[in-house]
C-alpha positions as CSV (number, residue, x, y, z in Angstrom):
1,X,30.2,147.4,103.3
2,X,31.3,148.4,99.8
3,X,28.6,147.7,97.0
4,X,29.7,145.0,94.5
5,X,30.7,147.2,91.3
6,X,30.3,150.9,93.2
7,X,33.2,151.8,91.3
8,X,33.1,150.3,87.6
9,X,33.5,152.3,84.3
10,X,31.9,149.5,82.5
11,X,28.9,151.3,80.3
12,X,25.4,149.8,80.0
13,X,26.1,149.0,76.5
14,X,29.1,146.7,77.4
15,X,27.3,144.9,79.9
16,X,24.3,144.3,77.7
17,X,27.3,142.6,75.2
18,X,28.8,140.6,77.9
19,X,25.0,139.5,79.3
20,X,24.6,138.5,75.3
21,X,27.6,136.6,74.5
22,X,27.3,134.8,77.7
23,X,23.8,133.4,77.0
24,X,24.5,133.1,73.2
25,X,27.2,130.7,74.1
26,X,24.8,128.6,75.8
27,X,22.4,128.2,73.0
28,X,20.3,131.3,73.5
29,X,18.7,133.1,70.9
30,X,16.3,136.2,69.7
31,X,17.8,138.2,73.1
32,X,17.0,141.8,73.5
33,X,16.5,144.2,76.0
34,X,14.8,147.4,76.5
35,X,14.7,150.4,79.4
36,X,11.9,152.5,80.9
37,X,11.3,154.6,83.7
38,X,12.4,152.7,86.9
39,X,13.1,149.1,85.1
40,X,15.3,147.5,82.9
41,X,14.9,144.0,81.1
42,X,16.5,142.3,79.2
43,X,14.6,139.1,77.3
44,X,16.0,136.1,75.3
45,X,14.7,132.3,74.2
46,X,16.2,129.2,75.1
47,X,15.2,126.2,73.5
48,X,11.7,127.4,73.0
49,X,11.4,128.7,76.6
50,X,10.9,132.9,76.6
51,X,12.9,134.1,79.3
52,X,12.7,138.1,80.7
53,X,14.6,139.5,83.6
54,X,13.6,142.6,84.8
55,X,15.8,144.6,87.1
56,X,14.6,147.5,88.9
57,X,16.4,150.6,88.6
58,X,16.7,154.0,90.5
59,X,14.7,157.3,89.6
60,X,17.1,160.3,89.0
61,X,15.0,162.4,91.7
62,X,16.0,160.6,94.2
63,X,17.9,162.6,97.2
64,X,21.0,160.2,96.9
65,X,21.8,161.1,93.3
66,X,20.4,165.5,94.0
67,X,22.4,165.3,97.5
68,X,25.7,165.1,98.7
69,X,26.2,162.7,101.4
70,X,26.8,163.7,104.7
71,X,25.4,167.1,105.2
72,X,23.3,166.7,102.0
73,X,24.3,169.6,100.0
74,X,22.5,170.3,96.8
75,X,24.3,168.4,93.3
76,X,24.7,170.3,90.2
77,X,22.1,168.8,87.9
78,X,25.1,167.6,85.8
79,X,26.9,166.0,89.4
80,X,23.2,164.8,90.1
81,X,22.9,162.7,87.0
82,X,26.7,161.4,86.9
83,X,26.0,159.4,90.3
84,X,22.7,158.5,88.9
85,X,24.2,157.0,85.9
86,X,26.7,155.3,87.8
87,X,24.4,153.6,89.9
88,X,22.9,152.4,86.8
89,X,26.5,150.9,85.0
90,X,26.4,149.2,88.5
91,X,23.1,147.6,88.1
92,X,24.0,146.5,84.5
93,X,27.2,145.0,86.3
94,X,25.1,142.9,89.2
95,X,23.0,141.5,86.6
96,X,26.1,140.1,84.6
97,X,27.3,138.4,88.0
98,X,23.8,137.2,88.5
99,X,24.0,135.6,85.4
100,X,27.4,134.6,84.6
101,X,27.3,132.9,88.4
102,X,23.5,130.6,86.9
103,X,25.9,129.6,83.9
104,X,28.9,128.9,85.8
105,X,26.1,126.5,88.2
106,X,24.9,124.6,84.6
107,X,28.6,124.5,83.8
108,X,29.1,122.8,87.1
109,X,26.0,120.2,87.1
110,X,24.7,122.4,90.3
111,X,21.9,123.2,87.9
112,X,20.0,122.7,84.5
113,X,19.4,126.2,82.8
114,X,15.5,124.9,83.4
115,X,16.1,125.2,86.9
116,X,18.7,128.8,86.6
117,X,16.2,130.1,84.6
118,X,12.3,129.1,85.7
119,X,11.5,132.4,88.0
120,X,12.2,134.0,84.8
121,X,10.6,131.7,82.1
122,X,7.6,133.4,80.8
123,X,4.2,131.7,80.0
124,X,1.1,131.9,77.8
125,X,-0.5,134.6,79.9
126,X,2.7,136.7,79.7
127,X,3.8,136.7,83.2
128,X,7.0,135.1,84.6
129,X,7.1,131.7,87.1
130,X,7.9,134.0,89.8
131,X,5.2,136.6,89.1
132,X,2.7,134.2,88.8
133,X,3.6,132.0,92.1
134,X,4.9,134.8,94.4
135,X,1.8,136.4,95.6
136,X,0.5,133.1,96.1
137,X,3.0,132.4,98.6
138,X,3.1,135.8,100.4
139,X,-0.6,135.0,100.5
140,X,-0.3,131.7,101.7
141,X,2.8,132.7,104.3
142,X,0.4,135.7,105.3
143,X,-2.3,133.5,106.0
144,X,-0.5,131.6,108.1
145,X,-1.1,128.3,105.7
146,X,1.6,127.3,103.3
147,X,-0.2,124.8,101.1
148,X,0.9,121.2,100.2
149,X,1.1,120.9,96.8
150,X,0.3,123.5,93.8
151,X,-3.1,122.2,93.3
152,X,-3.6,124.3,95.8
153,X,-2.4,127.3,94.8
154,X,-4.7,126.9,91.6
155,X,-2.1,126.9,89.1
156,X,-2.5,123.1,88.2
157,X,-5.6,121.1,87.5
């Protein structure tokens, strides 16, 4: 199975635009983004709500991008970080899709951007909804107890 965007020549830079415009239309503001090693994120605020999606992204060392497939024959450094740096423009690209496809669900009534947005909503403490409740539930799941409500998982009085 073919990866969604394997093939685009969109850049980065474009996508960011698109990823912009799409949430500016719908009333966001401040939005930014920013790249390290291994992540990308971009971050905006929506009616007082902080939102920061962080999208993981591939290490240039890895054999995939040095390799050829098949018999895995050694890249040129310059062959290496071409595929490396498409992998990334494809990244940018899912993360478009993943968010043009949450606006095109507020468009529809599916969902409120609340509900689109809450894994990604970040509070006081600085950590997102979902890094907050998902080790709670992978504890929880692990422990063999999923609790009934989130008084239970601590996070309301």
């Amino acid at each position: 199975m073919m990866r969604y965007a394997s093939n685009t020549n969109v850049s980065e830079g474009r996508s960011r635009a698109e990823i912009e415009r799409l949430l500016m239309r719908y009333g966001a503001e401040e939005f930014g983004y920013v790249t390290r090693s291994g992540e990308a994120m971009i971050g905006f605020v929506y009616r007082e709500l902080r939102v920061q999606m962080a999208m993981p992204l591939p290490s240039r060392s890895e054999k995939r991008f040095t390799h050829t497939p098949g018999r895995g024959g050694l890249r040129t450094p310059d062959a290496a970080i071409t595929e490396w740096q498409k992998e990334v423009r494809r990244r940018w690209r899912s993360l478009c899709l993943v968010v043009k496809a949450l606006l095109v669900g507020i468009d529809d009534g599916v969902l409120t951007f609340e509900q689109a947005f809450m894994p990604w909503v970040v509070w006081g403490n600085g950590l997102t909804t979902s890094q907050m409740i998902l080790p709670h539930i992978k504890e929880a799941i692990d422990g063999g107890h999923m609790p009934k409500d989130l008084k239970q998982l601590e996070l309301l009085p």
